[in-house]
C-alpha positions as CSV (number, residue, x, y, z in Angstrom):
1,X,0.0,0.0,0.0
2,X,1.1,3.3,-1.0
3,X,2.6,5.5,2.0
4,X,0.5,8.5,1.4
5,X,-2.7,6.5,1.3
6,X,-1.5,4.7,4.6
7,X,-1.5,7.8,6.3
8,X,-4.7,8.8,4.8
9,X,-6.6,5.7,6.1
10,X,-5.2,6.6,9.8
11,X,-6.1,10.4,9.6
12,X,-9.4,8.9,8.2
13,X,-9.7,6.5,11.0
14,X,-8.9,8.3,13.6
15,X,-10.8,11.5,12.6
16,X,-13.8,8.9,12.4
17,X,-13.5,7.5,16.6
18,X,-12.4,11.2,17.3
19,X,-15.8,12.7,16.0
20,X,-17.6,9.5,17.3
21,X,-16.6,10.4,20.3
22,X,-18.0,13.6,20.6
23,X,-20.9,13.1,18.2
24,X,-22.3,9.7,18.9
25,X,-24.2,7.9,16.0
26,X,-25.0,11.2,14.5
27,X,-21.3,10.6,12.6
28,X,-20.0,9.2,8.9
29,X,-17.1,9.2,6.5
30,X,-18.7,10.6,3.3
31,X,-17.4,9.1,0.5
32,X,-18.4,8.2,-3.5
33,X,-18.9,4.9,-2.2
34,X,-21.1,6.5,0.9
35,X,-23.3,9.0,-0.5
36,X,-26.0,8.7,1.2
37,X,-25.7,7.9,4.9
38,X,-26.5,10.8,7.4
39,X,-25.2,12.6,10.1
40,X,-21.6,14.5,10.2
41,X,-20.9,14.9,6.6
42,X,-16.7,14.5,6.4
43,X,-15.2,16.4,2.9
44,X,-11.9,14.2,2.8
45,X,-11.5,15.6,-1.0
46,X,-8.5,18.4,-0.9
47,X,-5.7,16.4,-0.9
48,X,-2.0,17.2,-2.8
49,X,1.7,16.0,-3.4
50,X,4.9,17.1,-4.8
51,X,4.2,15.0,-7.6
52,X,0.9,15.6,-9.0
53,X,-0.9,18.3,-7.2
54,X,-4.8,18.2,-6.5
55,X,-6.6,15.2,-7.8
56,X,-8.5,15.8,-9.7
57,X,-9.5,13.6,-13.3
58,X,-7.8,15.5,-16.2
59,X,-10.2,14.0,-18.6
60,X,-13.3,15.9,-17.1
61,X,-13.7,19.9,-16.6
62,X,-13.1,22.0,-14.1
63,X,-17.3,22.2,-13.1
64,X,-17.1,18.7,-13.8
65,X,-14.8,17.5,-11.5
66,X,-16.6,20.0,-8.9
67,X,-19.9,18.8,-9.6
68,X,-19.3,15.2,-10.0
69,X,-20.2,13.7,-7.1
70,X,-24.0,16.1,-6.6
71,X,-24.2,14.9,-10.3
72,X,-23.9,11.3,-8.9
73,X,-26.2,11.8,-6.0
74,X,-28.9,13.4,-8.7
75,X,-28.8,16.9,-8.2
76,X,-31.1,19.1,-10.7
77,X,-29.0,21.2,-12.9
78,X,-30.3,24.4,-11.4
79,X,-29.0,23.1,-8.3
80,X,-26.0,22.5,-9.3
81,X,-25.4,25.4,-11.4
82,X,-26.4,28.0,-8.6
83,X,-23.8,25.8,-6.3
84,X,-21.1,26.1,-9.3
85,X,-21.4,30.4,-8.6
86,X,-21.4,30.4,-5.0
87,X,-18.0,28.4,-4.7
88,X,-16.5,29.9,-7.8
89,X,-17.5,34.1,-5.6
90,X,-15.7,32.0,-2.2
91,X,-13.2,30.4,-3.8
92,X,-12.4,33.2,-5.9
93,X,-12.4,30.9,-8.8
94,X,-12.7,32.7,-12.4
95,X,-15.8,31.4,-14.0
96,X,-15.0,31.7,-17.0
97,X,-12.4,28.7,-16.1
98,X,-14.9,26.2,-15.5
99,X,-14.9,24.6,-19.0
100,X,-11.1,24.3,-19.0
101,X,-9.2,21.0,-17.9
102,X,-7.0,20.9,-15.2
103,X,-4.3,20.7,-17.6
104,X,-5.3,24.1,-19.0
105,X,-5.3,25.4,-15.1
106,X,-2.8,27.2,-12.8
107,X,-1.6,25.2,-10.1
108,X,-3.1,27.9,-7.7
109,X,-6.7,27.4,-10.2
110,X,-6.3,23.7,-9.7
111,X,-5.8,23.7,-6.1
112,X,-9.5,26.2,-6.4
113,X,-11.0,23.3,-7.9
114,X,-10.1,20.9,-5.5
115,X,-11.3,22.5,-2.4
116,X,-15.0,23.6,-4.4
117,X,-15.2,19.9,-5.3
118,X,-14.9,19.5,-1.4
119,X,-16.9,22.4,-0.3
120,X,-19.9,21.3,-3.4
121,X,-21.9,19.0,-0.9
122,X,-21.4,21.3,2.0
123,X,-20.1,19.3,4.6
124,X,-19.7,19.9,8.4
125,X,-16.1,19.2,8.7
126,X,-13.3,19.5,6.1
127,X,-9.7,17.6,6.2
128,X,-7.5,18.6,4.1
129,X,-4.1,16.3,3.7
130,X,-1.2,19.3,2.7
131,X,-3.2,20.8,0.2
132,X,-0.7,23.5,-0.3
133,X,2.2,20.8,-0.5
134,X,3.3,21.1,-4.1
135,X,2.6,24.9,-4.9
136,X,5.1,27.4,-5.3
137,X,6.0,29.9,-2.5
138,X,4.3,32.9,-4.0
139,X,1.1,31.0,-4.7
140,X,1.3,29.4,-1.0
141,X,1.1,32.5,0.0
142,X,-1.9,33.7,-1.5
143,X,-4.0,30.7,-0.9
144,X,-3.7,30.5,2.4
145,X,-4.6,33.7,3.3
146,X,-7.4,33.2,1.1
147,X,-8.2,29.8,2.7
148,X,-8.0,31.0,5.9
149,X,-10.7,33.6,5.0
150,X,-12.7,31.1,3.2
151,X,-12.6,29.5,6.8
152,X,-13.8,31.9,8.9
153,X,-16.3,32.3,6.1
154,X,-17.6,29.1,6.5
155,X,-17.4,28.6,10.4
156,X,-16.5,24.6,9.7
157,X,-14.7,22.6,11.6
158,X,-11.3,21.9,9.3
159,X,-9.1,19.2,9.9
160,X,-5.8,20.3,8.1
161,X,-2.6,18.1,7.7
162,X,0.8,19.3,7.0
163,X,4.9,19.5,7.6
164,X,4.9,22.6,8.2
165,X,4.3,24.0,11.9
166,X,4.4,27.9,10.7
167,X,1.5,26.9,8.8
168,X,0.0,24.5,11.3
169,X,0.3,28.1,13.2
170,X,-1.3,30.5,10.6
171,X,-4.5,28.6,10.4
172,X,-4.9,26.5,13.6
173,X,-6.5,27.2,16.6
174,X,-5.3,24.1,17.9
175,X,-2.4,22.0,16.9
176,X,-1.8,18.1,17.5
177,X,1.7,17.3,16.4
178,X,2.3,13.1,15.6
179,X,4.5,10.7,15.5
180,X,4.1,7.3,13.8
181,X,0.4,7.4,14.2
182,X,0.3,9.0,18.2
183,X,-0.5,12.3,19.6
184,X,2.9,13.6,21.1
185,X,1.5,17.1,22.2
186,X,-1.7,18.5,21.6
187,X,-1.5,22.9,22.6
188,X,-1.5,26.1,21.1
189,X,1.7,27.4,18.8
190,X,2.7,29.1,21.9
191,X,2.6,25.8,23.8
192,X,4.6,23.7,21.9
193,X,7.3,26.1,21.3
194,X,7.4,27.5,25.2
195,X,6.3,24.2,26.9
196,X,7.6,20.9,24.6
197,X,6.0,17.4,26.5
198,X,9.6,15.7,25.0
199,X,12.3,16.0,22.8
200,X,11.0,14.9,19.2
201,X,8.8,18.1,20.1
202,X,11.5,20.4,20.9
203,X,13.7,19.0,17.9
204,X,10.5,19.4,15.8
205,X,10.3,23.0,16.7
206,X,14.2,23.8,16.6
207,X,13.9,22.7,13.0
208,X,11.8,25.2,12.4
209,X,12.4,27.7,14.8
210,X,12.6,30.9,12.7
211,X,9.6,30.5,11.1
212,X,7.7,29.9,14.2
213,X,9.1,32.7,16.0
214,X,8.1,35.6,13.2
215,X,4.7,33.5,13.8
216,X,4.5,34.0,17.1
217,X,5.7,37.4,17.5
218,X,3.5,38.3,14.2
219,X,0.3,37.3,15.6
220,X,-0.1,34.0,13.2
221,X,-3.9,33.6,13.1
């Protein structure tokens, strides 16, 4: 089994009991295979790597590849249409790109696409596995400001996995740093870089240290 979808059958898992926990029966992994069960809908659809980006199918468009799973669970085309605006206005997504493949498609337009394909069906909490992972500084940047306003936008609950603590700081409220598959420290930026539970914690920081201190002076989110 491939590494990276190892780890995203643990984040899935243990996002699943972690949300069980708090929410009872009322939870369930939303999947194409899943459409239809209810309760705690889980978007697990804004994913990236340094290889190929956002996943998205290259033979489809991009309001294809957003719309593809409401088109599967029989959404009107009215529906789905008036859906296709309001994500393109959050996302800040040109319209006028929708009938263009990903090929044809920044990799900042691409990474657009993937999270309205995640935001299409609305769901309660979003996890998003390094979606900024393979994009270039400058269009880092600008996404995740923009993605932290499309955050507090929302008021979700987002679940978002990466590397990289300085941006673990800039979005999170709270952070849960692991190691192979266990919660070392669970705190605020300020926490783990003033009060480390262990070493792999303080080595974790000290490896990023500069970062995290412009973060912490700065303000972060």
């Amino acid at each position: 089994m491939a590494p990276l979808r190892r780890k995203s059958l643990l984040l899935t898992g243990y996002l699943e009991w972690l949300l069980t926990e708090a929410l009872g029966d009322r939870i369930s992994i939303v999947t194409p295979r899943e459409p239809n069960r209810r309760g705690c809908q889980i978007s697990l659809r804004v994913t990236s790597d340094s290889y190929s980006g956002p996943d998205l199918f290259p033979h489809l468009s991009a309001a294809h590849n957003v719309a593809l799973l409401a088109r599967h669970l029989g959404w009107d085309e009215t529906r789905v249409t008036a859906r296709l605006d309001e994500l393109a206005d959050l996302a800040r997504f040109p319209v006028d790109c929708f009938d263009r493949f990903p090929a044809q498609l920044s990799s900042g337009e691409r990474q657009r696409v993937s999270l309205m394909r995640a935001l299409m069906l609305d769901p309660d909490v979003l996890l998003l596995d390094e979606p900024l992972g393979s994009l270039d500084p400058i269009v880092r940047s600008e996404l995740q400001s923009d993605l932290r306003d499309i955050f507090r936008t929302l008021n979700k609950t987002v679940v978002l996995v990466t590397h990289d603590m300085g941006e673990a700081g800039f979005f999170g409220h709270v952070i849960v740093l692991m190691r192979q598959g266990r919660i070392v420290q669970q705190g605020t930026l300020s926490q783990l870089i003033n009060e480390p539970a262990d070493d792999f914690v303080e080595r974790f920081i000290r490896a990023q240290g500069t970062t995290l201190h412009v973060l912490e002076e700065g303000g972060g989110s």
